[in-house]
Backbone atoms as SQL, in Angstrom:
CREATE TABLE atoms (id INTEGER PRIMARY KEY, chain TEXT, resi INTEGER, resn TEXT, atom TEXT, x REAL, y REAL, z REAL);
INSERT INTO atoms VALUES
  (1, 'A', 1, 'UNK', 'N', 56.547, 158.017, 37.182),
  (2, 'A', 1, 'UNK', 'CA', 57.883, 158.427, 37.557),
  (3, 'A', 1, 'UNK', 'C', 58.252, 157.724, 38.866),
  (4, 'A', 2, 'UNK', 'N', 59.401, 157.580, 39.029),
  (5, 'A', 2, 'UNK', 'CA', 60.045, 156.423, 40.198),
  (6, 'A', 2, 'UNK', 'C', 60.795, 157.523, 41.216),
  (7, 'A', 3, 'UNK', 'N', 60.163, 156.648, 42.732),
  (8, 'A', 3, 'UNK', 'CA', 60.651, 157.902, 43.437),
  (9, 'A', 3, 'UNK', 'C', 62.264, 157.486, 43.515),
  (10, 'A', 4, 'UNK', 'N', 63.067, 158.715, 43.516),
  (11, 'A', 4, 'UNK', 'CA', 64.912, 158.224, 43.652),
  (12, 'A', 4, 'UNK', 'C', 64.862, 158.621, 44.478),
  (13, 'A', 5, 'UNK', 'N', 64.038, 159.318, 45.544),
  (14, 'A', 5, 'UNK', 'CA', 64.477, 160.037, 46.919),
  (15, 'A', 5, 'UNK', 'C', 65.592, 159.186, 47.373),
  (16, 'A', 6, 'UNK', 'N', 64.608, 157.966, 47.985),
  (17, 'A', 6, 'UNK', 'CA', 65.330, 156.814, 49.226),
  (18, 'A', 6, 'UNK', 'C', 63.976, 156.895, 50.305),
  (19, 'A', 7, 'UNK', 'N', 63.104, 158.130, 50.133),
  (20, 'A', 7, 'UNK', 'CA', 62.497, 158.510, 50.777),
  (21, 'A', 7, 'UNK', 'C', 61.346, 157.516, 50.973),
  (22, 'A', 8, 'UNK', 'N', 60.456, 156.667, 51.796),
  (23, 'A', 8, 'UNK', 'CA', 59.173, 155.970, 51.677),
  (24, 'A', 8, 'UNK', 'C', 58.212, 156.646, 51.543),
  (25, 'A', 9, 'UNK', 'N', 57.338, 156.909, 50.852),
  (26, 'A', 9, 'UNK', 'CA', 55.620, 157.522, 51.104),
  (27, 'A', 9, 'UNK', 'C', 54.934, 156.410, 50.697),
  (28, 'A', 10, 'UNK', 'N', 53.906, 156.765, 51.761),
  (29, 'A', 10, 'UNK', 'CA', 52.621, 155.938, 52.294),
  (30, 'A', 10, 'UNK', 'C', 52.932, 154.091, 52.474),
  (31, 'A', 11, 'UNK', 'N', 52.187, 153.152, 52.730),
  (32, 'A', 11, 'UNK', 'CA', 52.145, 152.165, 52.725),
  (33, 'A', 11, 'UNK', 'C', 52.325, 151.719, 54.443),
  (34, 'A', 12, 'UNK', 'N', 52.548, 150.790, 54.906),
  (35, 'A', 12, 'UNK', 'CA', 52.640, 150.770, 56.536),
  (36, 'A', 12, 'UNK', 'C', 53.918, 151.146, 56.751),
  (37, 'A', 13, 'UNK', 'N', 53.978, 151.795, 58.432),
  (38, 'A', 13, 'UNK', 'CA', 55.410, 152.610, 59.025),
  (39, 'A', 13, 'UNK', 'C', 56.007, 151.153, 59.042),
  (40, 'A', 14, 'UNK', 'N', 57.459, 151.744, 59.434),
  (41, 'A', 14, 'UNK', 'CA', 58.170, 150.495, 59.674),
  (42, 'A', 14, 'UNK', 'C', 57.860, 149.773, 61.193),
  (43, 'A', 15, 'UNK', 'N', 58.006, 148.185, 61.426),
  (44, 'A', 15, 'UNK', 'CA', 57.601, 147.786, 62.689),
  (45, 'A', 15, 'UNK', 'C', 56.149, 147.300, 62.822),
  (46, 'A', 16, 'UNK', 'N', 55.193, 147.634, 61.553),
  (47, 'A', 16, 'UNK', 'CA', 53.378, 147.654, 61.503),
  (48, 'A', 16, 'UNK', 'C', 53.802, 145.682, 61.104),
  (49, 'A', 17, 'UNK', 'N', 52.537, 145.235, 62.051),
  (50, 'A', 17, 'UNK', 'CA', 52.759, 143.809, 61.767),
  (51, 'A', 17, 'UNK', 'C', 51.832, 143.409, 60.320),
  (52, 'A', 18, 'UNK', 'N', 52.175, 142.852, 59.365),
  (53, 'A', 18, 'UNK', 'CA', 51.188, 142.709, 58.065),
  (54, 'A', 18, 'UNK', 'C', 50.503, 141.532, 58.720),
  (55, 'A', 19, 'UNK', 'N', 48.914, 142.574, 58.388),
  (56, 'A', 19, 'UNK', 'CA', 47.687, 141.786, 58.988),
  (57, 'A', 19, 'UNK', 'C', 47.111, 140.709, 58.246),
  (58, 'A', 20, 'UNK', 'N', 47.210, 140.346, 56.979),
  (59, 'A', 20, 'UNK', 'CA', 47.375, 139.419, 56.098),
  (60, 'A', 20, 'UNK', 'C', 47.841, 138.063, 56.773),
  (61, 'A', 21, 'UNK', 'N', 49.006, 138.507, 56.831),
  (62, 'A', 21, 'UNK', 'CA', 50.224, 137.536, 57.529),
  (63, 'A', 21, 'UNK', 'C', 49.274, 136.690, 59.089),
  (64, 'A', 22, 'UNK', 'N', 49.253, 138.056, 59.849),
  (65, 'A', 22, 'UNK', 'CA', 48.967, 137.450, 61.136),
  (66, 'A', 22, 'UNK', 'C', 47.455, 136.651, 61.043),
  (67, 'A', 23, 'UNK', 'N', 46.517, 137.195, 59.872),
  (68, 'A', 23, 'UNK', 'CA', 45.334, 136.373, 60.255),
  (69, 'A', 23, 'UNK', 'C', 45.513, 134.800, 59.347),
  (70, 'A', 24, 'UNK', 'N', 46.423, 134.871, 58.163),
  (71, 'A', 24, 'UNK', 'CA', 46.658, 133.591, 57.760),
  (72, 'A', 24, 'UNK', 'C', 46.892, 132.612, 58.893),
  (73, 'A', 25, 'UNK', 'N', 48.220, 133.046, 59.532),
  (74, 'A', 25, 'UNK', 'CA', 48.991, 132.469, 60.684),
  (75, 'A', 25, 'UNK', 'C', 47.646, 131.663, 61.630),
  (76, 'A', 26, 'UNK', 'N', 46.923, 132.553, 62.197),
  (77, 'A', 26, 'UNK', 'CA', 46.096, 132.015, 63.138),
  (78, 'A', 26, 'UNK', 'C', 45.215, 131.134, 62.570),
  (79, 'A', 27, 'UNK', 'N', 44.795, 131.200, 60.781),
  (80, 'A', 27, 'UNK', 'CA', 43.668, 130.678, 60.590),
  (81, 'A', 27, 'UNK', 'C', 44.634, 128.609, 60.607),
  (82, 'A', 28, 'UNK', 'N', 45.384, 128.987, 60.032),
  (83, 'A', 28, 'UNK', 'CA', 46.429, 127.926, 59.958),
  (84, 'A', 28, 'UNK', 'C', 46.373, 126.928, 61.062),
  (85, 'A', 29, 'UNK', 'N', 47.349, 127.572, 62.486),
  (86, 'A', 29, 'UNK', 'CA', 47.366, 127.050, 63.714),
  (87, 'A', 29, 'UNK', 'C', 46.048, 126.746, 64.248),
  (88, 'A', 30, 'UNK', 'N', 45.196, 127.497, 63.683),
  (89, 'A', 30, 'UNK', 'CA', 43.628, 126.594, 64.260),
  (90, 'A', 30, 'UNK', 'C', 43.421, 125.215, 63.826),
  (91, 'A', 31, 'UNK', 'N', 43.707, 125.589, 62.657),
  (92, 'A', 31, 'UNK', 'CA', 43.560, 123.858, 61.559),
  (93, 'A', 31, 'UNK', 'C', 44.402, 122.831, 61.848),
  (94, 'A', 32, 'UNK', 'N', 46.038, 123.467, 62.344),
  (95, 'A', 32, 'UNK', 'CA', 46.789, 122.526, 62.513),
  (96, 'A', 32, 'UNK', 'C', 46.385, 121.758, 64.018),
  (97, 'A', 33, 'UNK', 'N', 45.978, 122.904, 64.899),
  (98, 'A', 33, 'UNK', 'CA', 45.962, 121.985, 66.137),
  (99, 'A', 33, 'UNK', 'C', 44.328, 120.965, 66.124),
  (100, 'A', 34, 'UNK', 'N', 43.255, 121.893, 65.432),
  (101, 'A', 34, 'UNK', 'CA', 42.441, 120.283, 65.014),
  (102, 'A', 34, 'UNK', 'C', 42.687, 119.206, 64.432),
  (103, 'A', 35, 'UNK', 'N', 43.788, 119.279, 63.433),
  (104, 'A', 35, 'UNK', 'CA', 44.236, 117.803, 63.353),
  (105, 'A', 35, 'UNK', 'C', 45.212, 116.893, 63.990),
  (106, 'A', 36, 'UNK', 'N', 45.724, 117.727, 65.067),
  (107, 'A', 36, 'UNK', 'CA', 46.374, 116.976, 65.987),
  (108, 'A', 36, 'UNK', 'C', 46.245, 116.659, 66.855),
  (109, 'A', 37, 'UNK', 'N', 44.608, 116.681, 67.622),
  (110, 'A', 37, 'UNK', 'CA', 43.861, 116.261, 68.518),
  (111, 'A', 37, 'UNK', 'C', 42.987, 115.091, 67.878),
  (112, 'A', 38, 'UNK', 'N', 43.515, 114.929, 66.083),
  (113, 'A', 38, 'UNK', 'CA', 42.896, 113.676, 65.804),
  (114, 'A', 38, 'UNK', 'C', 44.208, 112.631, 65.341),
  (115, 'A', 39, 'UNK', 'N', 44.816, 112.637, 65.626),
  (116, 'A', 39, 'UNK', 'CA', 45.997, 112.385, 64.774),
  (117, 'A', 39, 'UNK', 'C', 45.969, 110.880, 65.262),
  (118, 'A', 40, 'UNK', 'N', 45.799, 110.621, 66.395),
  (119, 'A', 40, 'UNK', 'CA', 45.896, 109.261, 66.896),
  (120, 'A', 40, 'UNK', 'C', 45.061, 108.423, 65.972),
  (121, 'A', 41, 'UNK', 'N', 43.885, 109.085, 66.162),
  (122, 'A', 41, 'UNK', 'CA', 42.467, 108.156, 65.213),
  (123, 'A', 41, 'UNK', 'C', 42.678, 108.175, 63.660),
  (124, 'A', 42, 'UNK', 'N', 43.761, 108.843, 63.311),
  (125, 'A', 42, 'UNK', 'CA', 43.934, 109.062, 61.609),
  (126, 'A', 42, 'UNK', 'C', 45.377, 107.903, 61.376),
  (127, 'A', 43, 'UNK', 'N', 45.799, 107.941, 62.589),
  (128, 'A', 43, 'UNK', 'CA', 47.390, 106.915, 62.385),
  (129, 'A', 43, 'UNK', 'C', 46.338, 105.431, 62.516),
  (130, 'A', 44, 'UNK', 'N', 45.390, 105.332, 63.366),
  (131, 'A', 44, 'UNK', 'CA', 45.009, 104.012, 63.240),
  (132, 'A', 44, 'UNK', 'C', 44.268, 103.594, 62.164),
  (133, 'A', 45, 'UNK', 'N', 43.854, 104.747, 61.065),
  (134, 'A', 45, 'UNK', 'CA', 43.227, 104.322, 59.686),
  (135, 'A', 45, 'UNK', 'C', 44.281, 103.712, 59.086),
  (136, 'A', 46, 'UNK', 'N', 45.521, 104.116, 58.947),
  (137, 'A', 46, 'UNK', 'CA', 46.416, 103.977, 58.076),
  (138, 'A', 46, 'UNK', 'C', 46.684, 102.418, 58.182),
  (139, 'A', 47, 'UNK', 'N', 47.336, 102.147, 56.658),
  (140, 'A', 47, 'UNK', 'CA', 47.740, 101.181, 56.511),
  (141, 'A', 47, 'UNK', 'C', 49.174, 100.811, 57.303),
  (142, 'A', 48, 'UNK', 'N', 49.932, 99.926, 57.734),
  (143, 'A', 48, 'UNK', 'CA', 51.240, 100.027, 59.015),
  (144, 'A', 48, 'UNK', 'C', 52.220, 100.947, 58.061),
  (145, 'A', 49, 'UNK', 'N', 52.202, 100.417, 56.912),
  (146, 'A', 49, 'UNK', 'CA', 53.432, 101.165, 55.543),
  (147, 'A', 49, 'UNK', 'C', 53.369, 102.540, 55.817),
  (148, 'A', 50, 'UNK', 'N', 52.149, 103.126, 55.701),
  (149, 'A', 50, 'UNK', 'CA', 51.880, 104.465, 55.449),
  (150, 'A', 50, 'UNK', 'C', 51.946, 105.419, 56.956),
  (151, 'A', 51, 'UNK', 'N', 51.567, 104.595, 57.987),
  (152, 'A', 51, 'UNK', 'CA', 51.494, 105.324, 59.108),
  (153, 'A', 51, 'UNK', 'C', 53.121, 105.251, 59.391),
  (154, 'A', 52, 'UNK', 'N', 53.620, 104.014, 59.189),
  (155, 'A', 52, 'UNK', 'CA', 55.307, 104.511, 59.188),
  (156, 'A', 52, 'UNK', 'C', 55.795, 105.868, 59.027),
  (157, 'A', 53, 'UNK', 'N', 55.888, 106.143, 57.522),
  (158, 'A', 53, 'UNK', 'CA', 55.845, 106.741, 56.458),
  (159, 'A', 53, 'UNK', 'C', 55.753, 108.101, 57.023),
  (160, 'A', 54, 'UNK', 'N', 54.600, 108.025, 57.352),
  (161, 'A', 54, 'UNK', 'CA', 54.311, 109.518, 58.414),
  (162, 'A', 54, 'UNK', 'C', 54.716, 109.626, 59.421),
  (163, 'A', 55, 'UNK', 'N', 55.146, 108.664, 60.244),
  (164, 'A', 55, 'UNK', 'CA', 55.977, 108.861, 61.661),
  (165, 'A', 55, 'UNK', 'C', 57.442, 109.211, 61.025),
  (166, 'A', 56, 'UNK', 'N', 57.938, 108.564, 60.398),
  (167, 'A', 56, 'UNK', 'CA', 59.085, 109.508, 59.980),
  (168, 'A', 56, 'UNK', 'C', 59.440, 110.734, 59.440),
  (169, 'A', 57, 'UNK', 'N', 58.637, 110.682, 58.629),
  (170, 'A', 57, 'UNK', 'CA', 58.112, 112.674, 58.302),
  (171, 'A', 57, 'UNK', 'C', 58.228, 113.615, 59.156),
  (172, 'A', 58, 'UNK', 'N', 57.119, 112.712, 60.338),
  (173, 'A', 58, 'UNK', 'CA', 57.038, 113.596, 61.903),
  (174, 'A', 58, 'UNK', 'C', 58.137, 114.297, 62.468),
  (175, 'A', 59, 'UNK', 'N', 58.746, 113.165, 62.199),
  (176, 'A', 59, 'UNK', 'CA', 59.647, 113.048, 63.375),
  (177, 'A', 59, 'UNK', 'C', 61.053, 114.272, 63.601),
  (178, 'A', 60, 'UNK', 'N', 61.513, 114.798, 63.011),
  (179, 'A', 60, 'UNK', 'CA', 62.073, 115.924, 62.847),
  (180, 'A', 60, 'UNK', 'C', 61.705, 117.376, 63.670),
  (181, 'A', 61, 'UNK', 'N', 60.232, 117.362, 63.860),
  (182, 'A', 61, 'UNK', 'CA', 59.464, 117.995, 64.516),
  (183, 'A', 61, 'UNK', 'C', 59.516, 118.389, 65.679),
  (184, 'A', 62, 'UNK', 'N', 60.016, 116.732, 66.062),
  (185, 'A', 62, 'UNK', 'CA', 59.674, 116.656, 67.406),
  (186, 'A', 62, 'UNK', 'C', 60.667, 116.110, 67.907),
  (187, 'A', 63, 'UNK', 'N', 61.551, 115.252, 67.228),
  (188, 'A', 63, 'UNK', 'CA', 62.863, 115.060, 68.044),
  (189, 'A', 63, 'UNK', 'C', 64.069, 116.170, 67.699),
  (190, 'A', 64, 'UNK', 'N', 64.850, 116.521, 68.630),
  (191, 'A', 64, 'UNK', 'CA', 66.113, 117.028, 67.920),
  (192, 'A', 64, 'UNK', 'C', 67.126, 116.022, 67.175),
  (193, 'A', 65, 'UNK', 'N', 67.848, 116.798, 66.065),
  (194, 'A', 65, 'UNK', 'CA', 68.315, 115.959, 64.798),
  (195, 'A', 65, 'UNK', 'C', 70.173, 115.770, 65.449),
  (196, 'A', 66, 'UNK', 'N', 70.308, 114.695, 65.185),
  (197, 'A', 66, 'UNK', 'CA', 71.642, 114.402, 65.908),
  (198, 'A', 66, 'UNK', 'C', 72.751, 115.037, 64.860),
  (199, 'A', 67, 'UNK', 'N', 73.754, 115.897, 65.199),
  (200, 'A', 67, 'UNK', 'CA', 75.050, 115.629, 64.373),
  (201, 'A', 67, 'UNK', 'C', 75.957, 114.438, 64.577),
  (202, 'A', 68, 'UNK', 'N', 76.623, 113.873, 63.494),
  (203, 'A', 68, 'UNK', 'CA', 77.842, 112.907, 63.464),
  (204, 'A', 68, 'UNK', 'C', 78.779, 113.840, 64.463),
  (205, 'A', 69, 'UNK', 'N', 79.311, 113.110, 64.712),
  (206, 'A', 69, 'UNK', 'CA', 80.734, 113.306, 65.033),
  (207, 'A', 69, 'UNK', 'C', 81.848, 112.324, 64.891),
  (208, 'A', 70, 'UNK', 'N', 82.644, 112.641, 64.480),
  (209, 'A', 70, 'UNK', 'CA', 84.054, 112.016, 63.156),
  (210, 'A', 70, 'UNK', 'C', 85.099, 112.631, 63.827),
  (211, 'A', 71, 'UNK', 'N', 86.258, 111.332, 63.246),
  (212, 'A', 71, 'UNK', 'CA', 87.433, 111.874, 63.475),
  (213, 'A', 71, 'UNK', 'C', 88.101, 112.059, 62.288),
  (214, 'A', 72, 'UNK', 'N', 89.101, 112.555, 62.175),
  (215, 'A', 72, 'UNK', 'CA', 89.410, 113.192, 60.861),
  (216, 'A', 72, 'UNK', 'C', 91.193, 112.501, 60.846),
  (217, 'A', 73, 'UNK', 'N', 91.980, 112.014, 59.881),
  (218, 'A', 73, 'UNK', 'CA', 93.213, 111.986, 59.796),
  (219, 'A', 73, 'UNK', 'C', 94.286, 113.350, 60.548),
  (220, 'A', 74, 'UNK', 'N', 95.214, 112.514, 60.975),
  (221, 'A', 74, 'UNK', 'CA', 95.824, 114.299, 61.577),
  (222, 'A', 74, 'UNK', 'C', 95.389, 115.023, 62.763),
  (223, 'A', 75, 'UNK', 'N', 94.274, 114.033, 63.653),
  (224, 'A', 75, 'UNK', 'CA', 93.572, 114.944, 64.572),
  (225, 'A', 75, 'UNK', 'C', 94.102, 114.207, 66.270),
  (226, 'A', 76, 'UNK', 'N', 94.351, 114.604, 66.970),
  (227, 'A', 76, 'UNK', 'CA', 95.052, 114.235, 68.135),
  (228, 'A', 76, 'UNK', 'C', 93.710, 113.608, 69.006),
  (229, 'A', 77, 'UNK', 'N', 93.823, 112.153, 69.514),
  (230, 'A', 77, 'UNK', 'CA', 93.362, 111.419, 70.400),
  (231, 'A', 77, 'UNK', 'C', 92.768, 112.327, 72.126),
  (232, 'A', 78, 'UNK', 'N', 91.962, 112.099, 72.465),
  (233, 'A', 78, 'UNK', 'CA', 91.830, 112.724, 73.679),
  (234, 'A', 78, 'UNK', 'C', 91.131, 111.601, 74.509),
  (235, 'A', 79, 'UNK', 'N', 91.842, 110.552, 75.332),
  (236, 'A', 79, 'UNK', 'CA', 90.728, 109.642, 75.821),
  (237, 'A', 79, 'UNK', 'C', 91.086, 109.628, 77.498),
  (238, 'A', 80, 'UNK', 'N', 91.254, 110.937, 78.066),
  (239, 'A', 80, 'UNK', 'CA', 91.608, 111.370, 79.109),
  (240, 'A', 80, 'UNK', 'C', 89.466, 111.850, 79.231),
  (241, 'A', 81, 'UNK', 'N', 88.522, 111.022, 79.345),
  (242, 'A', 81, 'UNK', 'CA', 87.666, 111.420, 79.710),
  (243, 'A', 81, 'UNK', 'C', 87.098, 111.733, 81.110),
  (244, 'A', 82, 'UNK', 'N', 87.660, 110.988, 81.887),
  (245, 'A', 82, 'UNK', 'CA', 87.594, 111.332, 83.469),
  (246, 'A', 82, 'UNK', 'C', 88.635, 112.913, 84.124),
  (247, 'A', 83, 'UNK', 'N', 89.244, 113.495, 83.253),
  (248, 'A', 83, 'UNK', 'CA', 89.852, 114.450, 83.872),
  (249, 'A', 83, 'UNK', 'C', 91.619, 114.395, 83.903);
């Protein structure tokens, strides 16, 4: 039978961090930061194609991503840039 309360029983209160979650998380960030204390010595295996390849992948990461900026038909000039 299905509870219709609205009511919750048992399972974690609200706010409980799922411990699942948090020990994946850490086991993860362990792994990730050992391979990025090798990363130099793994870009110099690579072939130039492939280490490209992966620097662009990277790169999102670590640079911020530019928006365009456009002018549009209909849109008023502003080249009063000094004030």
């Amino acid at each position: 039978m299905a509870n219709t309360t609205g009511k919750k029983y048992g399972g974690r209160q609200k706010g409980t961090p799922n411990r699942l979650t948090k020990e994946l998380r850490t086991i993860l960030k362990d792994v990730l930061y050992n391979e990025l204390e090798r990363i130099e010595e793994l870009l110099e295996s690579l072939k130039p194609k492939e280490r490209l390849e992966l620097v662009i992948k990277l790169m999102p990461f670590a640079l911020p991503k530019v928006d365009k900026i456009g002018h549009t038909n209909n849109e008023p000039y502003d080249f009063d840039l000094l004030g």
